[in-house]
C-alpha positions in Angstrom: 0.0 0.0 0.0 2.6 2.6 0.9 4.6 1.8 -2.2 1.2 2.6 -4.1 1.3 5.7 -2.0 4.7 6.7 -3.2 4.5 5.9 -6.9 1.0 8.2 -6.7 2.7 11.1 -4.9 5.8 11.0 -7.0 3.6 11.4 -10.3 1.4 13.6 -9.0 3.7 16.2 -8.5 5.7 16.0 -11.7 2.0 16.3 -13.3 1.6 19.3 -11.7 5.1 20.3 -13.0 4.3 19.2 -16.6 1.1 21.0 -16.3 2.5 24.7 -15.6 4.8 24.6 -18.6 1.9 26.3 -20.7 1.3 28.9 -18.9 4.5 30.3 -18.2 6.3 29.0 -21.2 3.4 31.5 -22.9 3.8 34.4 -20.9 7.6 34.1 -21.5 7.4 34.6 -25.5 3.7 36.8 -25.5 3.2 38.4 -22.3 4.1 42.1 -22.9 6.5 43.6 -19.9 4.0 45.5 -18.0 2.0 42.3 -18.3 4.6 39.7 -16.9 5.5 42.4 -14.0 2.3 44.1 -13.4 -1.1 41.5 -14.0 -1.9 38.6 -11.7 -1.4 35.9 -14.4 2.2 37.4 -14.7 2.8 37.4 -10.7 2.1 34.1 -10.7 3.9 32.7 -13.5 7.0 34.6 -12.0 6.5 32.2 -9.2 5.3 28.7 -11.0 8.5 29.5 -13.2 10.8 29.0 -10.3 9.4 25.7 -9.1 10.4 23.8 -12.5 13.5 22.3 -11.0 10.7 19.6 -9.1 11.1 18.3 -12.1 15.1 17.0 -11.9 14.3 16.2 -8.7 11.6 13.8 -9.8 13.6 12.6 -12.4 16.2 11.7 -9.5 13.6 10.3 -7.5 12.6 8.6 -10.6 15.8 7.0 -11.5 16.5 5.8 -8.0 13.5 3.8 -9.0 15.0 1.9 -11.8 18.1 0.9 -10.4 18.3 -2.5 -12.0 18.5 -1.0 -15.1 21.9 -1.9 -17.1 24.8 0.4 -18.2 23.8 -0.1 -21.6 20.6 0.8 -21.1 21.1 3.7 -19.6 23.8 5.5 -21.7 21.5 4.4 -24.9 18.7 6.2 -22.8 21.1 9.1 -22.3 21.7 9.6 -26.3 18.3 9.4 -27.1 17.4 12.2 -25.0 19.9 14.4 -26.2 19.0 14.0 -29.7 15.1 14.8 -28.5 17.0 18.1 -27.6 18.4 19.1 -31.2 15.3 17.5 -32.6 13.0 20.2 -30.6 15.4 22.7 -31.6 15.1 22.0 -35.1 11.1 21.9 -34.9 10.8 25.1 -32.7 13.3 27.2 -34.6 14.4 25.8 -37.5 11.0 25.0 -39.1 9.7 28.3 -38.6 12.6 29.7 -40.5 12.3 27.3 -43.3 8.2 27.1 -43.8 6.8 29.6 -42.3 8.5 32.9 -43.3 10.6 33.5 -39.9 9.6 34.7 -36.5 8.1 38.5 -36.2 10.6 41.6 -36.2 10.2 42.0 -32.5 11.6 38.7 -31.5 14.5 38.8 -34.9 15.5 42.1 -32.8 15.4 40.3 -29.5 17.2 37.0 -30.7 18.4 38.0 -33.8 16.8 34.5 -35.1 16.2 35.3 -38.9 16.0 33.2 -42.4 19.1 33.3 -44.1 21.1 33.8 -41.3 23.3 30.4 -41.2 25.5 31.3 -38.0 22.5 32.4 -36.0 20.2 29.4 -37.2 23.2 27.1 -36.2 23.0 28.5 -32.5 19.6 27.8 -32.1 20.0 24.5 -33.2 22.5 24.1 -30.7 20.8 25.7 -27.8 21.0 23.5 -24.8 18.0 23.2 -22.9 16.3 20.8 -20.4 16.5 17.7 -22.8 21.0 18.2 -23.0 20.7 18.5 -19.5 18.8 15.2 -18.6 20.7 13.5 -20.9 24.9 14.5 -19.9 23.0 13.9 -16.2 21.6 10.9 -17.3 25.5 9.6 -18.4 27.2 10.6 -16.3 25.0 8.9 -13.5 24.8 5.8 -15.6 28.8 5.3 -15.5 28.7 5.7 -12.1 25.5 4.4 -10.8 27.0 1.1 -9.1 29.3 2.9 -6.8 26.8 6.0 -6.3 24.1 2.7 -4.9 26.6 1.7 -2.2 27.5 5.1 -1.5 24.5 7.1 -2.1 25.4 9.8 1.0 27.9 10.9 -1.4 25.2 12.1 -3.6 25.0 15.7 -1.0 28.0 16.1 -0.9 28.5 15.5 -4.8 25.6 18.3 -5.2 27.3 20.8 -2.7 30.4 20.8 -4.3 28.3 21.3 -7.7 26.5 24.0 -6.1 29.8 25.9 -4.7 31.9 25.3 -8.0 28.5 26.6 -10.1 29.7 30.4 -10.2 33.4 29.5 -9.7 33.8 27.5 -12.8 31.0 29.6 -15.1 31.7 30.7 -18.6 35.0 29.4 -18.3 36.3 28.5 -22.2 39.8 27.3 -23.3 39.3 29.3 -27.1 38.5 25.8 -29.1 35.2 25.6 -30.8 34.3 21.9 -30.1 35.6 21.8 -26.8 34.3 25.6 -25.5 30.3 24.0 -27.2 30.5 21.2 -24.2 32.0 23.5 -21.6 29.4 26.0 -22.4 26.6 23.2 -21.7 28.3 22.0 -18.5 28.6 25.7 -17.3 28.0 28.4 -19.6 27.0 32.0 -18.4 25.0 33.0 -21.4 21.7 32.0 -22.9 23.2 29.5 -25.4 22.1 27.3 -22.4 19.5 27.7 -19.9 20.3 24.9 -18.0 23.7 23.9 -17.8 24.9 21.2 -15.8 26.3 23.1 -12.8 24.3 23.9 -10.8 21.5 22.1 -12.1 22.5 18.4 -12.1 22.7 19.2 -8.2 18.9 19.0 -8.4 18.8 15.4 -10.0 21.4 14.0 -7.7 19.3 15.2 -4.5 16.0 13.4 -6.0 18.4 10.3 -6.8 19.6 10.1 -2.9 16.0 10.5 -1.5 14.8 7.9 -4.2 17.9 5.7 -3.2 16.3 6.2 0.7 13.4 5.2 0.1 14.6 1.9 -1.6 16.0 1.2 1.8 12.6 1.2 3.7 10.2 1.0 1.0 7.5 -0.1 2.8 7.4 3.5 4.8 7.2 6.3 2.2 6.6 8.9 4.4 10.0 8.4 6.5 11.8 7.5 4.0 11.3 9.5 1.5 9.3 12.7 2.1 10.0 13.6 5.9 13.7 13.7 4.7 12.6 16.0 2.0 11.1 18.2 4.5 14.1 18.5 6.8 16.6 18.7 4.0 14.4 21.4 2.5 14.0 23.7 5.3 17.9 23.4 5.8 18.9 24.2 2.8 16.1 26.7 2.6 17.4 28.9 5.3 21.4 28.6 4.4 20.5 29.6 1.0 18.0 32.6 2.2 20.6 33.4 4.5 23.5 33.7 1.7 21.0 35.4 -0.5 20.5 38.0 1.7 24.1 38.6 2.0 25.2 38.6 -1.9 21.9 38.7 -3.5 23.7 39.5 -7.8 26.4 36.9 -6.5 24.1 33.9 -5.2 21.1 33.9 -7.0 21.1 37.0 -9.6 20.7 34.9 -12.9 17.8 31.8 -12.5 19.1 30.1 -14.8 22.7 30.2 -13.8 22.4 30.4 -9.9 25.4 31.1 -7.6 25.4 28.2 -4.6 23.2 30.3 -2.4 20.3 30.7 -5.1 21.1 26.8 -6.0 20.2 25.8 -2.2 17.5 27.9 -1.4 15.5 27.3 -4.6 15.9 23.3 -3.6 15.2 23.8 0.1 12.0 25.6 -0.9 10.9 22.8 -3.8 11.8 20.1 -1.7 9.0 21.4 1.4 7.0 22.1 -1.3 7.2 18.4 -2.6 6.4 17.4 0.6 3.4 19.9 0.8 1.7 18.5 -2.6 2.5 14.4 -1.3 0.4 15.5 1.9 -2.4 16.9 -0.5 -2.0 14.3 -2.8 -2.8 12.0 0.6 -5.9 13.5 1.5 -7.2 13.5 -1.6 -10.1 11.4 -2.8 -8.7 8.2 -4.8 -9.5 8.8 -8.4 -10.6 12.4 -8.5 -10.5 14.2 -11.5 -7.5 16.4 -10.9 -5.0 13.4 -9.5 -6.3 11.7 -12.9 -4.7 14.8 -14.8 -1.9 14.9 -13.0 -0.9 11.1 -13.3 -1.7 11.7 -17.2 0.7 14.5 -17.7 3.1 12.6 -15.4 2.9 9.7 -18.1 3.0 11.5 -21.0 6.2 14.2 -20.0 8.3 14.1 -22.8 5.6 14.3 -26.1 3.8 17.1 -23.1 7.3 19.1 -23.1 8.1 19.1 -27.0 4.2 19.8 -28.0 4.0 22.5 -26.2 7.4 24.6 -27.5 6.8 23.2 -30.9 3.4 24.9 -31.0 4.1 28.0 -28.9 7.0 28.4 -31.5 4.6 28.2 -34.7 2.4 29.9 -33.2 5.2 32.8 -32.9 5.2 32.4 -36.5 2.0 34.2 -37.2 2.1 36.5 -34.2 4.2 39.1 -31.9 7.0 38.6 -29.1 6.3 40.2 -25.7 3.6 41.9 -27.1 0.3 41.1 -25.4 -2.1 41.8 -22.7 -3.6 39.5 -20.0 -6.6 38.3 -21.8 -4.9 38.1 -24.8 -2.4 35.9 -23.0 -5.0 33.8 -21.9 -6.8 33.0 -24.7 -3.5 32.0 -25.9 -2.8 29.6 -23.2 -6.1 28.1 -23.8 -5.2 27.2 -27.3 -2.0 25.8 -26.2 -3.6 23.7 -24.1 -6.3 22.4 -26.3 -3.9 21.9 -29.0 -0.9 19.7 -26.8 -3.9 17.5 -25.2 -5.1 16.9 -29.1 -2.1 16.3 -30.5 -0.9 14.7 -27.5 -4.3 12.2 -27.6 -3.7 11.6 -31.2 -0.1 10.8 -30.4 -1.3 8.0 -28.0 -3.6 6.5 -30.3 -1.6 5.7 -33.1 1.1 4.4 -30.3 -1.9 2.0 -29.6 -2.8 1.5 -32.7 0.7 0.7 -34.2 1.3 -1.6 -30.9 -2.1 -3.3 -32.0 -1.0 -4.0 -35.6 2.7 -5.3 -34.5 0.9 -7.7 -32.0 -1.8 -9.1 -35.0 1.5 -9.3 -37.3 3.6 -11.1 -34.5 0.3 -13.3 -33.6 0.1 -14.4 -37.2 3.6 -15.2 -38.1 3.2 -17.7 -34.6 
């Protein structure tokens, strides 16, 4: 029962994760400037955008969870997630360019993204986003995973270091183009990657010791896994508010390339949080409506996460940057949505059906 428990609370969070993509991903390309800073919908996605990292830490959790899984395996996983990361790029950038006339002036000013621009096309291609960052995580876990399972305390101190070398080590290039491309996604200080791997990997490796806990007393989820959450998170929460408060630009300044102050206080505060949404998740009615959507949007991350750029993308296509007001913003989330649950419900059923077909082909062969 309490391993039901822990599988339910696990997904139900990272479905609340995949769920707030839409709306802030949207009022990061449409919202105008007074709308992000000044309107209600842009006060809170200034907030949902920060909790995102829940997701690495479910991934963690996640992997933890799969621990028989085979080097092989696992490095093969690695690859395939990466290429999902140029593959998005190509659809959310590169398709634009080459079918759809370019993106509007506005955003050509703001990114300098424009067709018949090889160098700049080539950069966007290469962006390194959430998908390069799972994946390097993803290897360089998987060559390690044997002795990180009998040593799994090593996992903190393996994301503190990560979290103290984050600003140390950031932008630092060595002036050869290959070479200073992978640097630039394991630390790069510019916006050729939003999520490099320090300090963000430190995020993973904390789900991957509190999944790693639980696998030790699996029959207890709550002690095991989310009361250390909670005790982890309000330390780390206070040492990072604390170093915060005394070098705000230094420890957290960029979000997406935090100093070791911003790193721990952002995961204290998602990891009480985490342990807030398993205690509603708890005292919820089995099979209500919301835990339903949750669990489906848990299920279906990856096609959730690539649906929703490709389209807000396109959809850029045919409209402005940073340009619009509240409702307009909202009308544009609805679509969004209705159009990544279509596509996304299509998606599924030709997975079915082409599963169907393969098992009538197999069944007549036998």
């Amino acid at each position: 029962m309490q391993k039901t428990q822990r599988v339910r609370a696990v997904d139900f969070v990272r479905g609340f994760s995949v769920l707030i993509m839409i709306p802030v991903h949207v009022m990061m390309i449409f919202s105008s400037m007074d709308t992000w800073e000044n309107s209600i919908t842009g006060n809170i996605a200034q907030i949902l955008e920060r909790g995102s990292p829940v997701f690495l830490i479910v991934m963690g959790i996640s992997f933890a969870f799969s621990r028989n899984s085979n080097k092989k395996g696992i490095l093969k996983k690695a690859l395939f997630i990466i290429t999902l990361g140029y593959i998005l790029n190509f659809l959310r950038f590169i398709v634009p360019l080459l079918f759809f006339g370019g993106f509007p002036e506005s955003f050509v000013k703001a990114s300098g993204l424009q067709v018949g621009d090889l160098s700049s096309m080539l950069n966007y291609f290469l962006k390194g986003d959430m998908f390069q960052l799972i994946g390097i995580s993803l290897f360089l876990i998987g060559i390690s995973f044997k002795f990180l399972i009998k040593n799994k305390n090593i996992l903190i101190l393996i994301a503190l270091v990560v979290m103290w070398l984050s600003k140390i080590v950031s932008g630092i290039q060595l002036g050869i183009p290959g070479v200073d491309y992978v640097l630039n996604l394991i630390w790069g200080n510019n916006f050729d990657v939003y999520f490099p791997l320090f300090p963000w990997i430190s995020f993973i490796l904390m789900g991957l010791y509190l999944g790693l806990r639980y696998q030790e007393a699996p029959e207890n989820a709550d002690t095991s896994l989310f009361r250390p959450m909670l005790y982890i998170g309000i330390v780390f929460l206070v040492i990072g508010k604390l170093l915060c408060d005394y070098n705000y630009e230094y420890h957290f300044g960029d979000y997406y390339h935090l100093g070791p102050g911003g790193s721990m206080g952002l995961m204290g505060c998602i990891l009480v949080l985490f342990w807030v949404y398993y205690l509603i998740e708890r005292n919820l009615p089995k099979n209500n409506y919301i835990s339903r959507l949750f669990f489906y949007c848990s299920k279906n991350v990856t096609p959730f996460y690539m649906i929703q750029w490709v389209l807000i993308y396109w959809l850029l296509a045919f409209t402005e940057f940073s340009a619009y007001s509240e409702p307009m913003v909202l009308a544009i989330m609805l679509a969004v949505n209705l159009g990544t649950f279509g596509l996304l419900y299509l998606f599924n059923k030709y997975k079915v059906a082409k599963r169907s077909k393969k098992t009538r082909v197999v069944q007549q062969m036998v």
